[in-house]
KOLVO-802319 format. One record per residue (C-alpha): residue number from 1; residue in three letters; x, y, z. Coordinates in steps of 0.1 Angstrom, whole numbers, plus 5000, padded with zeros to 4 digits. Layout:
! KOLVO-802319
NUM:ALA:X:Y:Z
...
***
This chain:
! KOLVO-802319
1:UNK:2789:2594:9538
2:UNK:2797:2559:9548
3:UNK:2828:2562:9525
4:UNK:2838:2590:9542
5:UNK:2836:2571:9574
6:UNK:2851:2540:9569
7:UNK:2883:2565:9553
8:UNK:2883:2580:9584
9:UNK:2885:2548:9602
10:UNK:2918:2540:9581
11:UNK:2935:2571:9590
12:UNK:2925:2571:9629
13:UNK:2942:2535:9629
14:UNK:2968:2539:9614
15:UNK:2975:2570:9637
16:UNK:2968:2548:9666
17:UNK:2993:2523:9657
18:UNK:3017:2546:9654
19:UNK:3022:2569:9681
20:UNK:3033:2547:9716
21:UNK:3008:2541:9743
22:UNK:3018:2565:9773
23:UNK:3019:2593:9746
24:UNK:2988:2577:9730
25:UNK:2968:2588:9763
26:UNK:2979:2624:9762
27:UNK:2965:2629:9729
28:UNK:2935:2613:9729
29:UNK:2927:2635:9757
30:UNK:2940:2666:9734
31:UNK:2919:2657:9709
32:UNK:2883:2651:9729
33:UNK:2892:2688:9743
34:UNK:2899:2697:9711
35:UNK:2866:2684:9696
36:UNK:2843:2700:9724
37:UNK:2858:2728:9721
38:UNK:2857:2731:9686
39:UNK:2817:2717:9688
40:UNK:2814:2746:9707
41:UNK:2831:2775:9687
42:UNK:2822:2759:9652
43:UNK:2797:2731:9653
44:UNK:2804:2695:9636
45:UNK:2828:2708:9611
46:UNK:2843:2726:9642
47:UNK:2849:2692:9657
48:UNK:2860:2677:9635
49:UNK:2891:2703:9631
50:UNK:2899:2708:9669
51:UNK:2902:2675:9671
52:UNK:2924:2673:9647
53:UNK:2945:2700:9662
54:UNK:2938:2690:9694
55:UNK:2953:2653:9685
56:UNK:2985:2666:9665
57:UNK:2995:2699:9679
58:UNK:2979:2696:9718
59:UNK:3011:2691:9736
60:UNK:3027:2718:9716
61:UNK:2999:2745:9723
62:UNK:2999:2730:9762
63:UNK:3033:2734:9767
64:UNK:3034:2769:9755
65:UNK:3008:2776:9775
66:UNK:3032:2763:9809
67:UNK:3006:2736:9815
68:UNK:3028:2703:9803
69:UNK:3066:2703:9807
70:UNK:3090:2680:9793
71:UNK:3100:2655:9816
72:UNK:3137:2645:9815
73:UNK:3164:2623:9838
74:UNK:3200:2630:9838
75:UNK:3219:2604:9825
76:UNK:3256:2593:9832
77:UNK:3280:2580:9806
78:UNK:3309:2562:9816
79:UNK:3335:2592:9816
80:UNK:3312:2610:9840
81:UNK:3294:2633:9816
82:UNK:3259:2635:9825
83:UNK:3233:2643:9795
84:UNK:3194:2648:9796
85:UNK:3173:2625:9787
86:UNK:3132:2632:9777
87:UNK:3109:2605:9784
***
């Protein structure tokens, strides 16, 4: 048990120091809703795996639901075109 938990330590830092902070926020957020949700519907092992979802696929499933848009700015090259930019 303790194994399990220090393994899943690793992996939830190394997530963490990979993904940038603003977007960081958004899915820790997916993944607590994920996880009570999941508590909910399936128990521990059901938190466990909606927060998993919840972290990795929450904007996806959000934004398909109309809740979360992308966010973009027009950007202007030097000839005039103008091009989207996501942020």
């Amino acid at each position: 048990m303790l194994r399990q938990a220090i393994l899943m330590s690793a992996i939830g830092g190394m997530i963490a120091l990979s993904v940038p902070a603003q977007a960081q926020q958004r899915r820790v957020g997916n993944a607590a809703m994920g996880a009570a949700t999941g508590l909910v519907v399936g128990g521990p092992v059901g938190a466990v795996a909606g927060g998993a979802i919840g972290f990795f696929e929450g904007e996806n499933i959000a934004r398909g639901m109309g809740i979360r848009h992308k966010h973009y700015r027009y950007r202007y090259t030097a000839d005039g075109r103008r091009y989207r930019v996501y942020y």
